[in-house]
N, C-alpha and C positions, 0 to 999 in steps of 0.2 A: 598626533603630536607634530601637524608642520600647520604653519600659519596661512591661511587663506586673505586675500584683497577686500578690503572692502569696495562693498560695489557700489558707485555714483549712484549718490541722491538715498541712500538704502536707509531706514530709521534706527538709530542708533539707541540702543540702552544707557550701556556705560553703568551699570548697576555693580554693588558690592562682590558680588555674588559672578560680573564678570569677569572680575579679577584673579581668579582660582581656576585650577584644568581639574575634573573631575578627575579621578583613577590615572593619575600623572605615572609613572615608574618611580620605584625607588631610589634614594640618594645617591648611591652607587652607581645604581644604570643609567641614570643622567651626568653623572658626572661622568662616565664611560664616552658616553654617547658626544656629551660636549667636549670631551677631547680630542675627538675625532673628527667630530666639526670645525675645529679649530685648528688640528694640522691639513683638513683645507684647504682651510682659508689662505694657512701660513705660504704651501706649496702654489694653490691658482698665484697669490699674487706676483709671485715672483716669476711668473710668466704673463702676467695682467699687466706687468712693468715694461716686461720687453716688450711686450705686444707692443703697445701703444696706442692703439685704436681706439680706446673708450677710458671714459673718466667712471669713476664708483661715488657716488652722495647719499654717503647714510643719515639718516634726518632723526635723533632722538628726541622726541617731546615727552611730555610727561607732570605732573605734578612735583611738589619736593617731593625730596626722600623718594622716589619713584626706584630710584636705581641708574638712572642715565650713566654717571661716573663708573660705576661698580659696570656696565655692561659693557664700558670702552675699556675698561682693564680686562678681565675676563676672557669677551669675545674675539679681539683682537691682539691678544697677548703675543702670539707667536707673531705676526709682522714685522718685517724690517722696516724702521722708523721711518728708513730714505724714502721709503714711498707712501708712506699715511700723511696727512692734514690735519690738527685736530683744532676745532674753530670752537670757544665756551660765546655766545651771544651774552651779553650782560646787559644793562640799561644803554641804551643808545648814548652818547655823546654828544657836547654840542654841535662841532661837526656833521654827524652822521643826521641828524634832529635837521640841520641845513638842506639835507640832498631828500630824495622820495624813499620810501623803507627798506625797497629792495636793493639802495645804492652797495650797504655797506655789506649785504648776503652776498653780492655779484661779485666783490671782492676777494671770498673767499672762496668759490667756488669749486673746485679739485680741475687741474687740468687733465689733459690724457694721459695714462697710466697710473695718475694719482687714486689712491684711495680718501675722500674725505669726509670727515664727522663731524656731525653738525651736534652738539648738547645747547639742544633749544635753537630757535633760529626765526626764520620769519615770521612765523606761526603766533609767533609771542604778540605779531602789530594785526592780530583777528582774534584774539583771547587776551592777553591783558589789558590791552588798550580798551579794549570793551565791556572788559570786566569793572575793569580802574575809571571808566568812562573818561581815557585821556582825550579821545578826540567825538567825532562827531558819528552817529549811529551809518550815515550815509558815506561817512571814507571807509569805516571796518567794512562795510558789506559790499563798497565796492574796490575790496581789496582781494577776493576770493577771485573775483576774474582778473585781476593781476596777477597772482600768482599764481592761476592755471598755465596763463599764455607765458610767463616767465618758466616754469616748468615745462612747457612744450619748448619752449625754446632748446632749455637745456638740453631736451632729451633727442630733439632733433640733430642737434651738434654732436651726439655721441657722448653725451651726461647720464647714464644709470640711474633712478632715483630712487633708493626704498625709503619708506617712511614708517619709524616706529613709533605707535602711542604707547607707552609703559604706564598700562591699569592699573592700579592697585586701590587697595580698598582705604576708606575712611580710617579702619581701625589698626590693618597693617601703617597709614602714616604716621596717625598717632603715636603706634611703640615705633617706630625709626627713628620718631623727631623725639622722642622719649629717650631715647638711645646716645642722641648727639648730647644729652646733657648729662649723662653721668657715665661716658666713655671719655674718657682722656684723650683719645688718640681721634675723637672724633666733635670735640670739642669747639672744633673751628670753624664746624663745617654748621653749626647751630644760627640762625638767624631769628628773634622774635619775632619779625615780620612774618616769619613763617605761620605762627598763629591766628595770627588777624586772616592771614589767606585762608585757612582753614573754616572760618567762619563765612566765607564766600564758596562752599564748594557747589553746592547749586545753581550757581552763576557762572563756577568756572565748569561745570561737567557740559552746560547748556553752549555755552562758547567751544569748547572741544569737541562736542558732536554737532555743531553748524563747520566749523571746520573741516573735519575730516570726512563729513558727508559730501559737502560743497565742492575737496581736493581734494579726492580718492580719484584717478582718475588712470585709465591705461596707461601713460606712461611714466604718472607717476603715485603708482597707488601707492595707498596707506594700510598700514597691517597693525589691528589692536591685540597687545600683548598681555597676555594674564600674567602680572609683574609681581602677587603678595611671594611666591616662592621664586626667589632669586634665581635655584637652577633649572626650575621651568625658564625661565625670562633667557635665560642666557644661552641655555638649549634652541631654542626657536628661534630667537633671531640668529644666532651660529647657525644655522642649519639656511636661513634662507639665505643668507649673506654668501655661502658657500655656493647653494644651487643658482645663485644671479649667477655669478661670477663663471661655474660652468655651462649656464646656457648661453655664455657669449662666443661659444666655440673660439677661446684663444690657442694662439699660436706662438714657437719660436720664431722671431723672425731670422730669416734665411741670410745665409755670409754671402757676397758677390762671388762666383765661381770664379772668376779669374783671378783674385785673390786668396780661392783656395786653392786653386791649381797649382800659384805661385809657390806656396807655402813660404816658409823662414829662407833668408838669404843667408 
């Protein structure tokens, strides 16, 4: 039960059958398990804030109905607001359509102490655009070394990057997006368009695993998550989101001695 990197260049399935953890624990003990991951997370950040030293970029991709929403409530439930970012990428703008793809990502970026989440983000201009065939088969493909060396960048500046794919299967999307239309309370979150995408999933599995094969890389791997059981999905990524966070050996920063010497006047 912890998630493994995928390793550059490695062949990617992406199969139904990926989307499921054999002999997961039961409802309980995940749910145990991810509460505990989750005060954490709560506790690192509020030392990840004082620290300063390092920025946190959680990258959710995914199909609809994957879960992305549902894993930034959940997993990060306990954070104090002051320090998260939470960035939804949508259809580009005319604007942003003016600058190169990564203008309007670099915008949002989490600075140091920030924690920030990305629900969809670059990824979207080397799988939709390719999918939709909005541009040319030679900008998608030479956009994966763009956004390797924009990712080295970050990470050389003290940027953290996890990358989560949220799996899930043909027929888990099916009953979700089944769900958004005779759930009232979810009602909103229904797009037809979502169907037509459904009809492309072999086009979009094939774009998803040129990606994340292509941008798996040390410093900013990608980890595929078996998404059809939510508190698998949520367990896993809590779990590595916390162990980043403590293998950055954070610290309190320290008060100037002379001003504790002083103490209160």
């Amino acid at each position: 039960m912890k998630l493994k990197p995928v390793s550059p260049g490695t062949a990617l399935r992406l199969t139904d059958a990926d989307a499921r953890v054999a002999d997961a624990p039961d409802d309980d003990e995940l749910k145990k398990r991810t509460e505990d991951q989750v005060g954490r997370i709560a506790d690192l950040q509020r030392m990840f804030y004082a620290d300063g030293r390092f920025a946190l970029l959680v990258v959710l991709q995914g199909r609809d109905a994957s879960g992305k929403d549902g894993t930034i409530r959940k997993v990060f439930t306990g954070v104090n607001p002051q320090g998260v970012q939470v960035t939804s990428f949508k259809v580009p703008t005319e604007e942003e359509l003016r600058h190169d793809f990564l203008w309007r990502i670099h915008q949002r970026v989490p600075a140091r102490g920030m924690l920030g989440i990305f629900n969809r983000s670059h990824y979207e201009d080397v799988v939709v655009t390719r999918v939709k065939e909005l541009v040319p088969k030679a900008t998608w493909k030479s956009r994966f070394t763009q956004i390797n060396d924009f990712e080295k960048g970050l990470s050389t500046n003290g940027v953290r990057i996890l990358k989560f794919f949220l799996h899930i299967s043909r027929d888990e999307q099916k009953e979700r997006l089944q769900k958004r239309l005779t759930n009232e309370e979810k009602n909103w979150k229904f797009n037809p368009g979502d169907l037509g995408e459904r009809d492309k999933w072999p086009a979009y599995t094939a774009a998803y695993r040129d990606a994340i094969r292509r941008c798996s890389t040390r410093w900013a791997p990608w980890y595929i998550v078996p998404a059809d059981d939510k508190k698998v999905r949520n367990y896993l990524i809590a779990r590595m989101v916390a162990d980043t966070l403590t293998s950055l050996e954070l610290r309190w920063p320290k008060a100037d001695p002379d001003l504790v010497a002083k103490g209160l006047e």
